[in-house]
C-alpha positions as CSV (number, residue, x, y, z in Angstrom):
1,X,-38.1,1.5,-25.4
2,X,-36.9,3.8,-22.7
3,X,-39.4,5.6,-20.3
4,X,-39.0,8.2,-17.7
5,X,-37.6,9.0,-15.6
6,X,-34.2,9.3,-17.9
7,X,-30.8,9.9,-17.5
8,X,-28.7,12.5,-18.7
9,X,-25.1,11.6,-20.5
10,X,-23.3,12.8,-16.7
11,X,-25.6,11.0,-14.6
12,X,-22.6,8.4,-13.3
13,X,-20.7,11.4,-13.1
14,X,-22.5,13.0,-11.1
15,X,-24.1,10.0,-9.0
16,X,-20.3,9.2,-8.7
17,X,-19.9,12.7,-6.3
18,X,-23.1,11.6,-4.0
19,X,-25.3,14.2,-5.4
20,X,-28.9,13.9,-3.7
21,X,-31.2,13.1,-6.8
22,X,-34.8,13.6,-7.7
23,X,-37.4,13.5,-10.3
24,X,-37.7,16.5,-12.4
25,X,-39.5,17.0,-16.2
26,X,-39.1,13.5,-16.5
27,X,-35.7,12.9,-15.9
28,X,-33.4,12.3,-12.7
29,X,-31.3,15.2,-12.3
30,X,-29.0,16.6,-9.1
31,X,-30.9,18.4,-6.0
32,X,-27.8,19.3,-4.8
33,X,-24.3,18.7,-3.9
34,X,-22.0,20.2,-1.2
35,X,-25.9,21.8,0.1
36,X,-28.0,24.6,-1.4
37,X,-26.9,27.5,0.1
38,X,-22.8,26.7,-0.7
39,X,-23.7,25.9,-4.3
40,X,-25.3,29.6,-4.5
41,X,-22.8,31.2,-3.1
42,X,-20.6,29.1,-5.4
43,X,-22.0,30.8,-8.5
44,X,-22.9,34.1,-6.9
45,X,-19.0,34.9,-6.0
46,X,-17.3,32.3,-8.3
47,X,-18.4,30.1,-10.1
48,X,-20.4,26.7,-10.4
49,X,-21.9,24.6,-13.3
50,X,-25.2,22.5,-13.6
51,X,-26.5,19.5,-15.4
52,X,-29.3,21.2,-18.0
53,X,-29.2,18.0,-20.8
54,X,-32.3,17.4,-20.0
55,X,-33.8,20.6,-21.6
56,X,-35.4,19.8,-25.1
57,X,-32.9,20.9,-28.0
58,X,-33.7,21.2,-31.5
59,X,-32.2,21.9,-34.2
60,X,-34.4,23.6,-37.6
61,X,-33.7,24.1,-40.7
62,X,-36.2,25.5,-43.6
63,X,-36.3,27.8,-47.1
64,X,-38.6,30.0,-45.1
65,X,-38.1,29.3,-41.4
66,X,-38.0,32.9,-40.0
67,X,-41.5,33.8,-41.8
68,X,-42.7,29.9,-40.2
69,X,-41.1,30.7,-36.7
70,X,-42.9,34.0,-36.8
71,X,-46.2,32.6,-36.7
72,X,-45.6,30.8,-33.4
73,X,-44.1,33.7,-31.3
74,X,-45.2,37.0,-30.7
75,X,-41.5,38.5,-30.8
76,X,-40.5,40.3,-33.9
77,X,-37.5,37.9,-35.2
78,X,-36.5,39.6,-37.7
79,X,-33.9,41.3,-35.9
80,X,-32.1,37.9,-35.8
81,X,-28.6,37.5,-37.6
82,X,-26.4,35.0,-37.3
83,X,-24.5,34.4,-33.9
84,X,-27.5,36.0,-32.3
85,X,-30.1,34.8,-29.7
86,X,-33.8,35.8,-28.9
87,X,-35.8,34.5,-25.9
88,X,-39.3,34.3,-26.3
89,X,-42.5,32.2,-25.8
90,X,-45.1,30.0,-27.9
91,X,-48.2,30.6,-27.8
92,X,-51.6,29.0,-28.0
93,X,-55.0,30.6,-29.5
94,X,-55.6,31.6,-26.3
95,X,-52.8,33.6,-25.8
96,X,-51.5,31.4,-23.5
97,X,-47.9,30.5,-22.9
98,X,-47.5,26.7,-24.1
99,X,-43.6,27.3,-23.7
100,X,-40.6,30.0,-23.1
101,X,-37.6,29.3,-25.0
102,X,-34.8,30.9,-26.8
103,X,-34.1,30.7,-30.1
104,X,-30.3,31.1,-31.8
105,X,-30.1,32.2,-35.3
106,X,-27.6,30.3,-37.3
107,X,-25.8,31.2,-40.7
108,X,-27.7,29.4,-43.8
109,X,-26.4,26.8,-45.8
110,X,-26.8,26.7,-49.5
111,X,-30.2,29.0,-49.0
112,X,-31.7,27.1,-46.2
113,X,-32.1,29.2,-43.1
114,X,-30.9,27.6,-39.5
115,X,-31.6,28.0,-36.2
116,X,-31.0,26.2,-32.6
117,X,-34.1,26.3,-30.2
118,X,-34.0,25.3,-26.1
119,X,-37.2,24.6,-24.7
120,X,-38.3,23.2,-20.9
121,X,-37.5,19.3,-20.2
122,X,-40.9,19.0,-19.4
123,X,-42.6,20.8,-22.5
124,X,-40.5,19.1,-25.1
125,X,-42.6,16.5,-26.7
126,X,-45.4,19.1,-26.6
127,X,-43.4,21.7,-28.1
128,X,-42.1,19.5,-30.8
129,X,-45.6,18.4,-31.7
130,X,-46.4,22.2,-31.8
131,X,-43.9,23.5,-33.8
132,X,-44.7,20.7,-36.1
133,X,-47.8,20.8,-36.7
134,X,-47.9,24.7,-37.0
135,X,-44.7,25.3,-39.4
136,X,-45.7,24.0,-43.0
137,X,-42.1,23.0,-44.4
138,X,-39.5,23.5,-41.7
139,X,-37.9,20.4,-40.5
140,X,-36.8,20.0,-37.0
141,X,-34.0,17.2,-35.6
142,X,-34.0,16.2,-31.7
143,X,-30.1,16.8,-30.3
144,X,-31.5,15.0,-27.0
145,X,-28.4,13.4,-27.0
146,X,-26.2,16.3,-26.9
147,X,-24.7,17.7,-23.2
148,X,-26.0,21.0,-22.2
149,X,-23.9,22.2,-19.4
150,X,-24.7,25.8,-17.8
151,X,-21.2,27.5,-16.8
152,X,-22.4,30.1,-14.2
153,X,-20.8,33.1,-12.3
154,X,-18.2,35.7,-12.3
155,X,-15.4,33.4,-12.9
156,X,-17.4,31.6,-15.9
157,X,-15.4,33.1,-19.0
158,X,-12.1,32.7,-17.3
159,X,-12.8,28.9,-16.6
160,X,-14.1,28.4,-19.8
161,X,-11.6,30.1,-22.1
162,X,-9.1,28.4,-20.8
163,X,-10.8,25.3,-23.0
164,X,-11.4,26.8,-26.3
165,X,-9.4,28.7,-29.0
166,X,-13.2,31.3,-29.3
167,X,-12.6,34.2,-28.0
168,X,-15.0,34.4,-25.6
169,X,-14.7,38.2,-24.6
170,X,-16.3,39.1,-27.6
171,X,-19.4,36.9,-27.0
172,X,-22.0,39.8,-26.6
173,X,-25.5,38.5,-23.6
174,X,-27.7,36.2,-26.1
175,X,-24.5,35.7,-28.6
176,X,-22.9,32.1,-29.1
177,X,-20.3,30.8,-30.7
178,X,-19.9,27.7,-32.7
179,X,-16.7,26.2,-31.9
180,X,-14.9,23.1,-31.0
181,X,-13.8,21.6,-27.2
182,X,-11.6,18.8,-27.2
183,X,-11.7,18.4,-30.9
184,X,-15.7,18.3,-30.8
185,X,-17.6,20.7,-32.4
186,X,-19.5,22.8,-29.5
187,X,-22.3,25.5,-29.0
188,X,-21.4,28.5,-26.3
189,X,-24.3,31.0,-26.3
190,X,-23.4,33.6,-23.5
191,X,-26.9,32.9,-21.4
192,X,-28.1,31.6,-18.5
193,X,-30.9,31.1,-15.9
194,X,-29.0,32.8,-12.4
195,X,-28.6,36.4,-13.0
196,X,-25.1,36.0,-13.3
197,X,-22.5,36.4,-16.2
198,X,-22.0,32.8,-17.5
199,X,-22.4,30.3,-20.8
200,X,-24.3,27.6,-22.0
201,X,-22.5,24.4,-23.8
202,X,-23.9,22.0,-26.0
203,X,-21.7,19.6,-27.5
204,X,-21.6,15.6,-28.1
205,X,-22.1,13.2,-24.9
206,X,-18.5,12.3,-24.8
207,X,-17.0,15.3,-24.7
208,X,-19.6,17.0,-22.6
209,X,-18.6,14.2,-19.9
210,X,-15.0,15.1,-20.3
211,X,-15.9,18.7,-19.9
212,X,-17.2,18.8,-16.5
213,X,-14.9,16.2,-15.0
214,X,-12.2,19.3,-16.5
215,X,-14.4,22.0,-14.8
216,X,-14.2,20.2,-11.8
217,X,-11.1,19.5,-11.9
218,X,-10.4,23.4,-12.3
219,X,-12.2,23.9,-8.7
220,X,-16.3,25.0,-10.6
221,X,-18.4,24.0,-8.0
222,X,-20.9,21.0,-9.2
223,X,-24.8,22.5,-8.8
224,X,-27.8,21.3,-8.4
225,X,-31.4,22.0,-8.7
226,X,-31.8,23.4,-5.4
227,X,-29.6,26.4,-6.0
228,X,-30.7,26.9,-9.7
229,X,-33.9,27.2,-8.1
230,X,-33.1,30.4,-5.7
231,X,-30.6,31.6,-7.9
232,X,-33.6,32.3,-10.8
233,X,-36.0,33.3,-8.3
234,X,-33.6,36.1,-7.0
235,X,-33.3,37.4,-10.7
236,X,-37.0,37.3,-10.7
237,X,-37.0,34.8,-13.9
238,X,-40.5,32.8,-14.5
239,X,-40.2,29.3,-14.1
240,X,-42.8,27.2,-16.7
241,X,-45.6,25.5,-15.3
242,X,-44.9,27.4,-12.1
243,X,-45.0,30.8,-12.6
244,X,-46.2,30.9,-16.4
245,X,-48.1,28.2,-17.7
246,X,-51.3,27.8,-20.5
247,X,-53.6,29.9,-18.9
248,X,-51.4,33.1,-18.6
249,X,-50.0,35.5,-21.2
250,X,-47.3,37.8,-21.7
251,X,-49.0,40.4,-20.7
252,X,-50.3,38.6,-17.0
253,X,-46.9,37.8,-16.0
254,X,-44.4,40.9,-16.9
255,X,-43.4,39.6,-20.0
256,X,-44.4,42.8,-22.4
257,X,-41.7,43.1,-24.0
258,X,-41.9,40.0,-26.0
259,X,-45.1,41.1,-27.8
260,X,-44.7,43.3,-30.7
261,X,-48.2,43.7,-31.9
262,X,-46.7,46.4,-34.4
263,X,-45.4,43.7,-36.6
264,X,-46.9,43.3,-40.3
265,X,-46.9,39.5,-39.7
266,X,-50.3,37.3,-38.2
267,X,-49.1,35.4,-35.0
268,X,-51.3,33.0,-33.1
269,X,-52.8,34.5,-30.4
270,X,-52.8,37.8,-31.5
271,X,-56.3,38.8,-31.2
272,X,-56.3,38.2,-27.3
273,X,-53.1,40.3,-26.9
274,X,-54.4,43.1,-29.1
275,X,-57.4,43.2,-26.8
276,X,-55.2,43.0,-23.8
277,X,-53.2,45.7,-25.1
278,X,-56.3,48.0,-25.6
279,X,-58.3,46.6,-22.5
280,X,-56.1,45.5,-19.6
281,X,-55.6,42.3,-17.6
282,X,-57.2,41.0,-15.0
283,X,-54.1,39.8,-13.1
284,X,-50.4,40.2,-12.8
285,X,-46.8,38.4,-11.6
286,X,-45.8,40.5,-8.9
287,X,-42.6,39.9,-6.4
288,X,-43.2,39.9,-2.7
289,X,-41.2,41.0,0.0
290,X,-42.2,39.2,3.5
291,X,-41.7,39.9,7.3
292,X,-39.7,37.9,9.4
293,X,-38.3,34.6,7.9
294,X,-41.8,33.3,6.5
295,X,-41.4,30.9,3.6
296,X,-44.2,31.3,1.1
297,X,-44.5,28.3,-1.4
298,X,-46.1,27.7,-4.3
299,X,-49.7,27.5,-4.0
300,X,-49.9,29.5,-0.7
301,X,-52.9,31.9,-0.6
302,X,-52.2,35.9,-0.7
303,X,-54.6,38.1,0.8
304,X,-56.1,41.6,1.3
305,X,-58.4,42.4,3.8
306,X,-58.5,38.9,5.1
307,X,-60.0,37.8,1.6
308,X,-58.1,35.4,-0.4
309,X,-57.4,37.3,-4.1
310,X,-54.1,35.5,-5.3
311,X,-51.3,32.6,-5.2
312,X,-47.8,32.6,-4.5
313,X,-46.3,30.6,-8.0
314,X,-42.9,30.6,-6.4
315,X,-40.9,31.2,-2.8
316,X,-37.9,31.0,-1.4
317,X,-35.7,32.5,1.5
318,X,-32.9,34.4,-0.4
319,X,-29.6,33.1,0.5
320,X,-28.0,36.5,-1.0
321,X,-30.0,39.5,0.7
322,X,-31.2,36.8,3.9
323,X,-34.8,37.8,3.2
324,X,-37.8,35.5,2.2
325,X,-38.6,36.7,-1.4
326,X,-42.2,35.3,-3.1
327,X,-43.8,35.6,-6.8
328,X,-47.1,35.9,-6.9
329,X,-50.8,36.4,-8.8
330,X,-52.4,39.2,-7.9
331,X,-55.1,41.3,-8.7
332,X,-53.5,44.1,-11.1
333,X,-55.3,46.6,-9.2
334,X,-53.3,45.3,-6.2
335,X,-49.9,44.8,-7.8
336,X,-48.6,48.4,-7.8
337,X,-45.2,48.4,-5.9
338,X,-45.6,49.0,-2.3
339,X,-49.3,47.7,-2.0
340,X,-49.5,45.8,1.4
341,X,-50.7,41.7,1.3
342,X,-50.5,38.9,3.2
343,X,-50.0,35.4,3.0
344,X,-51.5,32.3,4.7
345,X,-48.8,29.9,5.4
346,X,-50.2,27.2,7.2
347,X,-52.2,27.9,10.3
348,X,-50.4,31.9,10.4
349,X,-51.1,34.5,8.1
350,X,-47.9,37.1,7.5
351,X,-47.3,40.5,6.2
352,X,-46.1,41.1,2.9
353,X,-45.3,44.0,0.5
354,X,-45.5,44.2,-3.5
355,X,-41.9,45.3,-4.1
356,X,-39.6,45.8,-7.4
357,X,-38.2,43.0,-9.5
358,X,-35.6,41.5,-9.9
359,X,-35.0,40.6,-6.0
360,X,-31.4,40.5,-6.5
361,X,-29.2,42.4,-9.6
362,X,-25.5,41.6,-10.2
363,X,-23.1,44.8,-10.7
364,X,-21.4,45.0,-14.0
């Protein structure tokens, strides 16, 4: 039987282009390629593709599956139709974010309703034990052996239409498409994880391998962790286990408008939120602004008034503006835009500045 750390369908492809690996979620994936800060740039003026097989995939399929899906999410989904998406998170009793994932709501067959659901490499097992054991009659297949490949940046439906007879134009943020590449059925849901315009593709191993040596062939830049990283930290998007994890809810990290607590329906972890709701939190996700070219990393203490009162959950200096850019836990009585911190980082404690999120925000 195999164990961790696995391999994605591309990982001789992209071993093959001297791509520095690592262990991530339980699988080796790509650091990086031609370097960080080129592969950024890549997908911030052009456009540049990643390796994301590794994320859990599932495919569901149930009489009742929206009213069972309901119960796990605090998201009204009801506004789902067919060629649509919804991100969103599972929850725990607690309130607590066990996952964030999106799911795509397919058209039924003979009755039974459909949908596709991505969830965090590391999460997966958990999440599929989850879903499980909370949804009564829904069934749920593992597509672990499809590609995902994340097609990224202002040149991503140019690069991309030029493979597929879909037109792509009229693929709406958080649409897809169900079409064929190469002759293979494939997935294209216009999402991504950068703050860029761009498209995620699932289809089978074989012709996801053909599609990215055809992508590079067409000049997309091959991407790596390492850029996905400071891409989604300058759009200010939470990354699980990091930012968000079990012990914070929607509500602690700036994701309110996921709960809709005016729904009819019972979700779990509803009581804590409606208390939330009517009470206030204790703590919020805040973005950070710092002086001079200080690196805060995860874990690195915030402080007011020389007293320690938060973490930083994720750092980075920002390749687009040149500035080092934090997340952080705070206090929510300290996390109103403008409210002067600091950080210890190492043996030097530097200024810092609750500021406005997203860091960085493409023009349309």
């Amino acid at each position: 039987m195999e164990t961790p750390p696995f391999r994605t369908p591309l990982y001789d492809a992209i071993v093959g282009l001297g791509a520095k690996m690592t262990e991530f979620g339980g699988w080796e994936m790509p650091v990086q390629f031609a370097g960080l800060k080129a592969e950024h740039e890549a997908v911030r003026r052009r456009c540049g593709m990643f390796d994301i097989s590794h994320m859990g995939k599932f495919a569901l399929q149930g009489f009742s599956l929206r009213r069972e899906l309901q119960r796990l999410v605090p998201t009204d989904l009801s506004i789902l139709t067919p060629g649509r998406g919804k991100y969103t998170v599972l929850l725990n009793q607690a309130g607590g974010i066990l996952d964030d994932l999106i799911v795509y709501w397919q058209p039924p067959e003979h009755g039974i309703e459909r949908a596709i659901a991505i969830v965090n490499a590391a999460t997966t097992i958990k999440d599929r034990s989850w879903m499980l054991q909370n949804m009564t009659s829904a069934e749920l297949e593992d597509l672990s052996d499809r590609v995902l490949l994340a097609v990224q940046g202002p040149e991503a439906e140019a690069q991309l239409q030029k493979l597929t007879a879909a037109d792509l134009s009229k693929v709406k943020f958080y649409r897809f498409v169900e079409t064929g590449i190469f002759g293979h059925p494939a997935f294209i849901a216009r999402t991504g994880y950068t703050g860029e315009d761009g498209f995620e593709v699932m289809l089978p191993a074989e012709a996801g391998v053909q599609l990215w040596q055809n992508l590079l062939e067409a000049g997309v830049a091959p991407c790596g962790l390492g850029a996905r990283d400071t891409l989604r930290l300058e759009a200010a998007m939470a990354l699980y286990g990091q930012d968000v994890d079990e012990t914070t809810t929607p509500f602690e990290v700036g994701l309110d408008w996921l709960v809709q607590l005016d729904r009819k329906e019972d979700f779990i972890g509803r009581n804590v939120l409606e208390q939330q709701r009517e009470n206030g939190v204790a703590q919020k996700l805040v973005g950070l602004q710092l002086s001079d070219r200080n690196i805060a990393r995860h874990d690195y203490p915030v402080l007011h008034n020389g007293e320690t009162v938060g973490i930083v959950t994720s750092g980075t200096l920002s390749p687009t503006l040149g500035t080092p850019i934090a997340i952080a836990r705070v206090p929510a009585e300290l996390s109103e835009v403008g409210q002067k911190l600091s950080v210890q980082i190492r043996k030097k404690t530097v200024e810092a500045v609750v500021c406005d999120r997203p860091f960085y925000k493409r023009k349309k």
